[in-house]
C-alpha positions in Angstrom: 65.4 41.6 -66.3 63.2 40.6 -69.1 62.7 43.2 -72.0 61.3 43.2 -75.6 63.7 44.4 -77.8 63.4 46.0 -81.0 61.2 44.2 -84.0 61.4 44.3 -87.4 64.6 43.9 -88.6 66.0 43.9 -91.1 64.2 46.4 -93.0 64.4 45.4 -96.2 61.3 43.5 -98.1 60.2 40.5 -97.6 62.6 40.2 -94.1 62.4 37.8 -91.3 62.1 40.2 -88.2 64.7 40.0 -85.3 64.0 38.7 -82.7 61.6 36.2 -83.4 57.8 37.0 -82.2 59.2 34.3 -79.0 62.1 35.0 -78.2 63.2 35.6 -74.8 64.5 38.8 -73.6 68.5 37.6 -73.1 69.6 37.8 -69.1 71.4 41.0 -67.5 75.1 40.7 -66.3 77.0 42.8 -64.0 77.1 46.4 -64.8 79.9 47.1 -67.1 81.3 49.7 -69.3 82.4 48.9 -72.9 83.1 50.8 -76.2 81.3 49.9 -79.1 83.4 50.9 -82.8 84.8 53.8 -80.8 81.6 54.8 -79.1 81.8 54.8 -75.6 79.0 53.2 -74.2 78.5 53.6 -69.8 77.0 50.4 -68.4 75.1 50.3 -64.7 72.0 50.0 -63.3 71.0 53.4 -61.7 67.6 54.7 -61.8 66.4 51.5 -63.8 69.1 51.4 -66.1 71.1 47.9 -66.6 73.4 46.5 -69.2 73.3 43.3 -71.4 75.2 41.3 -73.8 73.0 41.1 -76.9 74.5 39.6 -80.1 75.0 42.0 -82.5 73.8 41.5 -86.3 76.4 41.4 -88.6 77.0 42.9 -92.1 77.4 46.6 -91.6 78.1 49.0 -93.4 74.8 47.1 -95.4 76.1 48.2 -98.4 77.2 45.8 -101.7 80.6 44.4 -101.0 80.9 45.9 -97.9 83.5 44.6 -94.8 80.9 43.1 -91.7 80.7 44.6 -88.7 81.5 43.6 -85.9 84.1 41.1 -86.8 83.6 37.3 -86.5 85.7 36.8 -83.6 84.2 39.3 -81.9 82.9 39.2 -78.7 79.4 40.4 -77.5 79.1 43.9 -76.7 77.6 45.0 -73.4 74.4 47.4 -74.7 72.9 49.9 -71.9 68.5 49.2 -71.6 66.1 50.9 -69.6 64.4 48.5 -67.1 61.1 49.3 -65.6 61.0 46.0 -63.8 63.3 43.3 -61.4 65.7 41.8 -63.2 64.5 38.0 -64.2 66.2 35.1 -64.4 68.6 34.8 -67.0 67.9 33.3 -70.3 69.4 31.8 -73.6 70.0 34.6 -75.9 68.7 34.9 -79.2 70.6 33.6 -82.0 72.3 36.1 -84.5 70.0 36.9 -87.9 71.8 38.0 -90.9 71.0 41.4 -90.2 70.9 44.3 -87.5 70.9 47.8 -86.3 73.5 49.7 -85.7 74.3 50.2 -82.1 74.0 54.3 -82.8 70.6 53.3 -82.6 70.4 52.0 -78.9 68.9 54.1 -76.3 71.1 56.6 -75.1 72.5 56.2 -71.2 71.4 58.2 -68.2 74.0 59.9 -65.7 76.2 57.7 -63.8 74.7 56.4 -60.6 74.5 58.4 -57.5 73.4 57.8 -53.3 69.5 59.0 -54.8 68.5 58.7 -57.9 68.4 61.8 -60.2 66.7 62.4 -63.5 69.6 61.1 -66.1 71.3 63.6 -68.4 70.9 63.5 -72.1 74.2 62.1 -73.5 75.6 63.3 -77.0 74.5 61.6 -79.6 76.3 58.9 -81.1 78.1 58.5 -84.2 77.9 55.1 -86.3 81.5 53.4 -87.2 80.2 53.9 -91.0 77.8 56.1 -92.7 75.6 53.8 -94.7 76.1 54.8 -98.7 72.8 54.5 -100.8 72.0 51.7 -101.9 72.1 52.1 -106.1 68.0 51.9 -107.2 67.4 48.8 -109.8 67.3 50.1 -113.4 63.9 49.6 -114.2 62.7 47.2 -117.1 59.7 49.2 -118.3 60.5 50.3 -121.8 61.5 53.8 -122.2 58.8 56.0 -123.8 59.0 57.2 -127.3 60.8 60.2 -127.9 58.1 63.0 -128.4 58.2 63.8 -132.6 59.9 66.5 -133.5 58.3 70.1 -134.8 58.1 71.1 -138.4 57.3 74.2 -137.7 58.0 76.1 -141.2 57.3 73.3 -143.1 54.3 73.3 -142.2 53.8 76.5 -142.9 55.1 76.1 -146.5 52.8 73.3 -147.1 49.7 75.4 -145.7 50.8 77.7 -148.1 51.2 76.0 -151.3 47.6 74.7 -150.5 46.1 77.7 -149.4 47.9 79.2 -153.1 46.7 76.4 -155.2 43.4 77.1 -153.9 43.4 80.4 -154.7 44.2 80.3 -158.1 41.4 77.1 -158.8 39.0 79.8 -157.3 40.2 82.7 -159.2 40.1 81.0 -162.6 35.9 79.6 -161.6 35.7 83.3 -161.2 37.2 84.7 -164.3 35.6 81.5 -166.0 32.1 82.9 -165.4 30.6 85.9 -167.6 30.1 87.5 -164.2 33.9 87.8 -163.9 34.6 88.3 -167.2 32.5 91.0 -167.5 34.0 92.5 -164.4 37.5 92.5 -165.6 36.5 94.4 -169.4 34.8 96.8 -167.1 38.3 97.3 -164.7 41.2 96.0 -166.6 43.4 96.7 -163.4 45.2 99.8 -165.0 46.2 102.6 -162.7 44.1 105.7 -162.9 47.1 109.0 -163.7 46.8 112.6 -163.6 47.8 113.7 -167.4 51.2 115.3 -165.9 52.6 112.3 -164.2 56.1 112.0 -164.3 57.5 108.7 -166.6 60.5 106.4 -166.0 62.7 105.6 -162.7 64.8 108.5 -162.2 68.5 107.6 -160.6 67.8 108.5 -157.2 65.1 105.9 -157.0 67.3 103.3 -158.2 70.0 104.2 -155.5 66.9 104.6 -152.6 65.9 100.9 -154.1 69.1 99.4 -153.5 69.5 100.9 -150.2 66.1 99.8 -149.2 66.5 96.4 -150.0 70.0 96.1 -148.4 69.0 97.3 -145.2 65.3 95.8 -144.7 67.0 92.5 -145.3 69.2 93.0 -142.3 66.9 95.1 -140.2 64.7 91.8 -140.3 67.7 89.1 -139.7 68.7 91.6 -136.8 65.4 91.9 -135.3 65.0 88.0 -135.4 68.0 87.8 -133.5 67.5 90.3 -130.6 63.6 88.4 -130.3 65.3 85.1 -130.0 68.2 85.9 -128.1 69.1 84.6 -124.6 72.6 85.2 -123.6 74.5 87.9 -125.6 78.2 87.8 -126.8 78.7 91.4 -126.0 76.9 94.1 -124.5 77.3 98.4 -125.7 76.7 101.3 -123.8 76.9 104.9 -124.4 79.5 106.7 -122.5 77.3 109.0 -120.9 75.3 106.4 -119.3 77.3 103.2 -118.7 74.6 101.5 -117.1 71.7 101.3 -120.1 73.3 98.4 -121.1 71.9 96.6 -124.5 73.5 93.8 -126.7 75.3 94.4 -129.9 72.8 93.0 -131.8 70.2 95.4 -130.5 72.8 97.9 -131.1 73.1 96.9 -135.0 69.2 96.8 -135.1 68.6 99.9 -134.4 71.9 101.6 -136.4 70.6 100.3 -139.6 67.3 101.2 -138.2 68.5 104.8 -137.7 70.1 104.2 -141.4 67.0 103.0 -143.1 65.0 106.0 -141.3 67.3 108.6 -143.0 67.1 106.6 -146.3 63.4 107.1 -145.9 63.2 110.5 -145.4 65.5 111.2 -148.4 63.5 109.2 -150.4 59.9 111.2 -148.6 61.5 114.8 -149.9 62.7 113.5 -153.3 59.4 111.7 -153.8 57.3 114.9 -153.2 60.0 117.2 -154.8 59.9 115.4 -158.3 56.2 114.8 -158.6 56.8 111.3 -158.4 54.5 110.7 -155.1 51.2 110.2 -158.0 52.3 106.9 -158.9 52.4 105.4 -155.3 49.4 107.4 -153.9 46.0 106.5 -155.4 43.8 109.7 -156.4 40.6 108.3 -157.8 38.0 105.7 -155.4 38.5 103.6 -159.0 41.4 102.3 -157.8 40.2 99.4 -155.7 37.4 97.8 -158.1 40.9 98.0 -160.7 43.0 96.4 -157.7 40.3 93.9 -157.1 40.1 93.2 -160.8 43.8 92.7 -160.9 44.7 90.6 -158.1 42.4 88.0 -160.0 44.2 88.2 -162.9 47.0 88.1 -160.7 45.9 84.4 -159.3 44.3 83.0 -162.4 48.4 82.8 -163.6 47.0 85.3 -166.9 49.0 88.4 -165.7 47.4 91.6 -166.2 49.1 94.0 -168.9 51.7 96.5 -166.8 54.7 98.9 -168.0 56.0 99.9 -164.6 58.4 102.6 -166.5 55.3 104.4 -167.5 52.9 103.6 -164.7 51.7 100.9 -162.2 48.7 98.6 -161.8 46.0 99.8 -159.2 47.1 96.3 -157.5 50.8 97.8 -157.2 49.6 101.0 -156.5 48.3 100.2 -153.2 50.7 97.9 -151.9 53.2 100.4 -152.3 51.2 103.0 -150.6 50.7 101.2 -148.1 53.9 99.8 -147.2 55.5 103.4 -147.8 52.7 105.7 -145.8 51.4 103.0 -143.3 53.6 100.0 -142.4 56.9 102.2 -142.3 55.6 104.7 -139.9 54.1 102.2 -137.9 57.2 100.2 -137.8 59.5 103.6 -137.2 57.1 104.9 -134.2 56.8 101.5 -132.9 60.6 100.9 -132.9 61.8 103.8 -131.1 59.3 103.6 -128.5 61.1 100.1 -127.6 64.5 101.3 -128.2 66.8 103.1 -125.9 66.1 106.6 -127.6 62.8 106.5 -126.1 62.9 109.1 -123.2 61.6 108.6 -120.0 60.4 112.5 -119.5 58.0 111.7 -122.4 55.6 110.8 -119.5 52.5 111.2 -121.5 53.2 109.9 -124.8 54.5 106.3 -123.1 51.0 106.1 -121.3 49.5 106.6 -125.1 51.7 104.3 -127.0 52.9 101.7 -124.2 56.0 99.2 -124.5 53.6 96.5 -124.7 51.3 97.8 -127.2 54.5 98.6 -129.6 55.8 94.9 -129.2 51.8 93.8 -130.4 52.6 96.7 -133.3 56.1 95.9 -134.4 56.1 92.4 -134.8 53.1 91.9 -137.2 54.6 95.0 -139.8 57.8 92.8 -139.4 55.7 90.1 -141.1 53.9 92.2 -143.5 57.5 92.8 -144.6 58.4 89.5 -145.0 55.8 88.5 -146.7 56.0 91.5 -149.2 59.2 91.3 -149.8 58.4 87.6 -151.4 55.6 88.1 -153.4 57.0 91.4 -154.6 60.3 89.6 -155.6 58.2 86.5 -157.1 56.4 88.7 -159.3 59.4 90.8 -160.3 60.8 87.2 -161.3 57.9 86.1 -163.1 56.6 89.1 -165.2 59.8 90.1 -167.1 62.7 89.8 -164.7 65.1 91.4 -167.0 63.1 94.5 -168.2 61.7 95.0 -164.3 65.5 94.7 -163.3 66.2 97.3 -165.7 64.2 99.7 -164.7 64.3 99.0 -160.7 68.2 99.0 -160.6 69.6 100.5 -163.9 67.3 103.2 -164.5 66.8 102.4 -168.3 63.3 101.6 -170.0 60.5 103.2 -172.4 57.1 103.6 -173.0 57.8 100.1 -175.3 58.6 97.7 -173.0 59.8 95.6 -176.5 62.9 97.8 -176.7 64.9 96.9 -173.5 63.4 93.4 -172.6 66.6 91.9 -173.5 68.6 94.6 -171.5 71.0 92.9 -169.1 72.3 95.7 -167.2 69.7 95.5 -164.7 70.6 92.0 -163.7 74.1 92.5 -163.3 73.5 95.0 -161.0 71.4 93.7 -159.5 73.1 90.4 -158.8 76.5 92.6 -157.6 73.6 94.2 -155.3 73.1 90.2 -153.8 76.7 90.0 -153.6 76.9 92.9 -151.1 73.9 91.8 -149.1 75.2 88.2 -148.4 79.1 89.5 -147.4 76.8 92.3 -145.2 74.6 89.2 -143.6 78.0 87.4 -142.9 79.7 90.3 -141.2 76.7 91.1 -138.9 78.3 89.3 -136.2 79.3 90.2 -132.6 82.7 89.9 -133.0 83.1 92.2 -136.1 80.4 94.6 -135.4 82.3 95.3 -131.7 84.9 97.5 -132.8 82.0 100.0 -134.9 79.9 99.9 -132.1 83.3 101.0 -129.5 83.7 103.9 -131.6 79.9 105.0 -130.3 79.9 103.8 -127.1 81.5 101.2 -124.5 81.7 98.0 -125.5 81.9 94.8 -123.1 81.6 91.3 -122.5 79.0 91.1 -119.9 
């Protein structure tokens, strides 16, 4: 019979299609039965089924450097067709392209022939002699895109704020320049308005609060960094009566030295109160902010206002330490624990006041008010008389002259063996040596 075989091979671009557009279906022989790259393929006519030999493409597996299939010497293999008409007469078969299908892709053969014709069964489906492997894609000769620039981040922020200083200090000096400002600052000098009694000097136990203070706010804040920033902790701690509230070591640490730096407060709270010494932190007179004012220009115009902080503070100082001892602390303390694991779940009511994400919004932003305290109050403890403030901040020694211990160097040295045990402490916050502290409270593990 005459049939139209498949078109378009072979399926790559730009390809010749096989058979041609008019070639001639190829004739029908005798029913056979042959077996195609150990496929077995049935051959009769039955039900309008017939068999014929079609030359088989070569070149398969159609892969680079791949063997051809079938072989050159083969012969052609008998392929089952459905035929819907009478078999014709028989004609020259078409010539062998290049390419081909593979025979897995013929239609598949109805039952064997019987005395009346039945509906043919489905046969399995067949397997090709070789999967085809994908074909490799060409490397493409577009040039590759620049590589996105990489993120200053904080030096950016440096340089926005050596502008944003420089600016500040042009402006503060056009201030003071005027006899507006001038005016203003004979008026307000910056001094800090004191009760007749207040207490004078830097008695020991403010010294050893200082110290302590400054040791563990500087690894409160490398700690907290850390826990915000970490993804996959080295170790994980656990109290022994609840194995399951896992948190990582680092958390842990946080909130030790937070537990620390909370008990160092409250000494510091009772002594402060107890020795009268709470007048020279907490303002008593509304005259304190036109002298703070008045200050922080002289401040930023580089012409330091006058200060002796053995015998009192400027109204400037005054309120930053206020507010950093009365206001950012307890924010920072309520806000911590209601994030750590000492926050209790029974406290119902309190969590719907003070959520966990209202105390994330809370926490952070103090954490930055520290930070950036921290550096001015160290920048202008460098810069206004480092020995004499050193003196009096860590070696409890000054006077009401500030001329007769500004060559004192006992401050420094302690202070600089104060630096010493800071940096071995920031070295040995680590996983690995913090593990076996934080067993002796708890269960440590690795995951």
């Amino acid at each position: 019979m005459s049939i139209s075989l498949r078109r378009g091979l072979p399926r790559v671009a730009g390809g010749e299609p096989w058979p041609p557009a008019d070639a001639v279906g190829p004739a029908l022989p005798e029913p056979a039965a042959a077996s195609v790259a150990g496929v077995g393929v049935a051959a009769g006519v039955s039900a309008g089924v017939a068999t014929m030999n079609v030359a088989l493409r070569r070149g398969l597996p159609r892969v680079a450097g791949g063997p051809a299939w079938p072989e050159a010497d083969s012969a052609q293999v008998p392929v089952r067709v459905y035929a819907a008409a009478p078999v014709a007469e028989p004609a020259p078969e078409a010539a062998a392209e290049p390419a081909a299908e593979p025979v897995a892709e013929t239609q598949p053969a109805p039952a064997a022939a019987a005395p009346a014709p039945k509906p043919a069964a489905k046969p399995a489906a067949a397997t090709p002699a070789a999967a085809p492997k994908p074909v490799a894609a060409p490397k493409s000769t577009a040039p590759a895109a620049p590589a996105a620039p990489k993120k200053l981040g904080w030096l950016w922020w440096l340089v926005g704020a050596v502008v944003l200083g420089v600016v500040a200090v042009v402006a503060a000096r056009m201030v003071l320049g005027t006899g507006w400002g001038q005016g203003f600052v004979d008026k307000h000098p910056g001094t800090q308005p004191l009760p007749d009694d207040a207490p004078v000097g830097f008695p020991a136990w403010l010294s050893w609060a200082h110290f302590f203070n400054m040791f563990l706010m500087v690894l409160i804040v490398r700690t907290g960094l850390q826990v915000r920033n970490e993804r996959k902790p080295e170790g994980y701690w656990a109290p022994r009566w609840a194995p399951s509230k896992k948190i990582s070591l680092t958390l842990w640490l946080h909130q030790a030295l937070d537990v620390l730096w909370v008990i160092n407060g409250l000494v510091f709270y009772i002594l402060l109160f107890a020795t009268g010494h709470w007048v020279r932190i907490v303002p008593t007179s509304w005259d304190v902010i036109p002298n703070a004012v008045s200050a922080g220009l002289q401040y930023l115009s580089l012409d330091w206002p006058l200060e002796n902080g053995w015998v009192h503070y400027n109204a400037l100082q005054e309120l930053a330490y206020f507010t950093t001892v009365f206001i950012a602390s307890p924010l920072a303390i309520l806000s911590g624990l209601r994030m750590s694991s000492f926050w209790s779940e029974k406290w119902t009511h309190a969590s719907k006041v003070l959520t966990a994400p209202l105390a994330r919004k809370i926490h952070f932003p103090v954490m930055i008010y520290f930070l950036v305290f921290i550096v001015v109050h160290l920048g202008l403890v460098l810069a206004t008389g480092f020995r004499r403030n050193m003196a009096g901040m860590f070696a409890a020694r000054g006077d009401v002259d500030p001329s007769t211990y500004a060559t004192d160097w006992t401050g420094v040295w302690v202070f600089l063996g104060a630096v010493v045990v800071i940096a071995v402490a920031w070295f040995l916050a680590r996983p690995r040596f913090i593990a076996p502290v934080a067993g002796a409270t708890g269960k440590v593990s690795s995951r």
